[in-house]
C-alpha positions in Angstrom: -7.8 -72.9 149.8 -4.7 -72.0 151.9 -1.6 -70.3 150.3 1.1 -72.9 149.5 -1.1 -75.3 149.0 -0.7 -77.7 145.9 -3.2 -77.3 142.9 -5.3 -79.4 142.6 -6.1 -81.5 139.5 -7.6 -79.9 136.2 -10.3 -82.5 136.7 -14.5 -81.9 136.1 -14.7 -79.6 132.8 -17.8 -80.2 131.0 -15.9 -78.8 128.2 -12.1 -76.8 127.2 -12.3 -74.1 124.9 -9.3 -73.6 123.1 -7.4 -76.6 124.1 -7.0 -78.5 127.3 -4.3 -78.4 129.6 -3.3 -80.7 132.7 -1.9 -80.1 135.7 1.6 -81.5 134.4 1.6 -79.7 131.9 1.2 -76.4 133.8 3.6 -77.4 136.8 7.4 -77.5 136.5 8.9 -74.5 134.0 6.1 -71.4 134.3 3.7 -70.0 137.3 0.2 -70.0 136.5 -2.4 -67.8 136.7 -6.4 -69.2 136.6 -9.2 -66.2 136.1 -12.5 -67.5 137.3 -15.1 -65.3 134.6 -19.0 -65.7 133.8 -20.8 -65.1 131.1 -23.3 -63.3 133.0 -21.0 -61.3 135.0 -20.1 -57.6 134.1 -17.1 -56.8 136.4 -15.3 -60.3 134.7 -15.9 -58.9 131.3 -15.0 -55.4 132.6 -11.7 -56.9 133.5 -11.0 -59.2 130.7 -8.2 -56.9 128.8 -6.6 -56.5 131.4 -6.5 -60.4 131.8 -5.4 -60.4 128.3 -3.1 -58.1 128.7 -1.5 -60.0 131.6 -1.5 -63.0 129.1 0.1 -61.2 126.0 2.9 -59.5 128.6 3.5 -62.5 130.4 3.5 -65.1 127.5 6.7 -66.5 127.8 7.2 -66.9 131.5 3.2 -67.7 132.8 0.5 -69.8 132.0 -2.7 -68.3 132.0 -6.3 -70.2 132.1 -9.5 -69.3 132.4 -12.4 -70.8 133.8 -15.8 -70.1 133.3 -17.8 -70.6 136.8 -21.8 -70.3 135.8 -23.6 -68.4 138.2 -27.0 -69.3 137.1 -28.7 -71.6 134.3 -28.3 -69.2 132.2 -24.5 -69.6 132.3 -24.7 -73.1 131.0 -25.0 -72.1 127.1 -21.7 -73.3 125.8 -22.6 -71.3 122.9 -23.4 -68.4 124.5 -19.6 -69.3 126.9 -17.9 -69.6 123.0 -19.7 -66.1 121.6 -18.4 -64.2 124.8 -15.3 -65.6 124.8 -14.9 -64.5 121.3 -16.1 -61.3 121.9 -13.9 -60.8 124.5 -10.8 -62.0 123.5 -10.4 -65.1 125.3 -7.8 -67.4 123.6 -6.4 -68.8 126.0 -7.3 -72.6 127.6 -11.0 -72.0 128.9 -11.9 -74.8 131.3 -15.8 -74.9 131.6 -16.8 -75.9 135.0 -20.4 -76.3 134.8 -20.5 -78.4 137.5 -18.5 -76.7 140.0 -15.9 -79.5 140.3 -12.4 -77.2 139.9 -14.2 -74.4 141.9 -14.9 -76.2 144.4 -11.4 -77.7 144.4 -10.2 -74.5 145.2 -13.1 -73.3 147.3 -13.9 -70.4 144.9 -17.0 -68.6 145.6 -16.4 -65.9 143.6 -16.2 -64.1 139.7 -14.2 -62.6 139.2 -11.1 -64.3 141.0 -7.5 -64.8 140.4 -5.5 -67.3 141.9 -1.6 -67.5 141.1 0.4 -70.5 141.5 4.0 -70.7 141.5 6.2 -73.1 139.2 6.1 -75.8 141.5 2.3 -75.5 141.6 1.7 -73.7 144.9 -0.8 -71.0 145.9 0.9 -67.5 146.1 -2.0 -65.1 145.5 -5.8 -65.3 145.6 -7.8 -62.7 145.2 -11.3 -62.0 144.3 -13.5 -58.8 142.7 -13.3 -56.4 139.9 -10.4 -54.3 141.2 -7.3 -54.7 141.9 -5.6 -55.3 138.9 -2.4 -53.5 140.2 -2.4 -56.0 143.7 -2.5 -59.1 140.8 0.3 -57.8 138.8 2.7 -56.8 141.7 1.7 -60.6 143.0 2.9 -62.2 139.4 5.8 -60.5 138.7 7.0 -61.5 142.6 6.6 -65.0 141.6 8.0 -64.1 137.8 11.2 -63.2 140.0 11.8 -65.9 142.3 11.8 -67.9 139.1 14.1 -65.8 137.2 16.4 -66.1 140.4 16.0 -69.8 140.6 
């Protein structure tokens, strides 16, 4: 996916954890920031307070959802996707793509990856990998202030 290109629709979960959100819902006031994490993937869980972190800083001014990309068959346990979410913190929207429908709508390979999208629902910032967390946060809070300046 190119940057400034729209996001695409919230369409193909097999499941949402922790509530569901559409793409309306998401575009218009806020950025958005989706966190593509696997159950069976170290470096996402590695990075996960930090996401949180992100999520509990940022609450007011950017939506933040996750989405759980399986990387094997192993990865398909919803329960196993709800224990380490738990574990982990996650309380934020999870979108289970099981089936590879909003990946592929993005053209995501990769967990972990990070893909920021401005208010009006356009791609600003991808990124992909365990580190980097500095990169991601100078990238949200240039969006954050083109909206405060708006």
């Amino acid at each position: 996916m190119k940057l400034r290109e729209p996001m695409p629709e919230l369409e193909g979960a097999t499941e949402w954890l922790n509530g569901q959100v559409t793409k309306d819902e998401l575009i218009g006031e806020k950025p958005t920031l989706f966190h593509f994490w696997s159950i069976s993937c170290h470096l996402c869980k590695e990075a996960m307070p930090q996401v949180n972190q992100f999520r509990d800083d940022f609450e007011d001014k950017l939506n933040v959802v996750a989405v759980h990309m399986p990387r094997s068959e192993d990865d398909l346990d919803i329960e196993e996707i709800k224990k380490v979410a738990s574990e982990h913190g996650i309380i934020q929207p999870i979108f289970v793509d099981s089936e590879l429908k909003f990946a592929d709508a993005l053209e995501n390979q990769y967990v972990p990856a990070y893909y920021v999208f401005d208010k009006e629902g356009k791609l600003r910032h991808f990124q992909a990998g365990g580190g980097g967390m500095k990169m991601l946060e100078k990238r949200v809070n240039r969006v954050l202030n083109e909206v405060e300046k708006a």
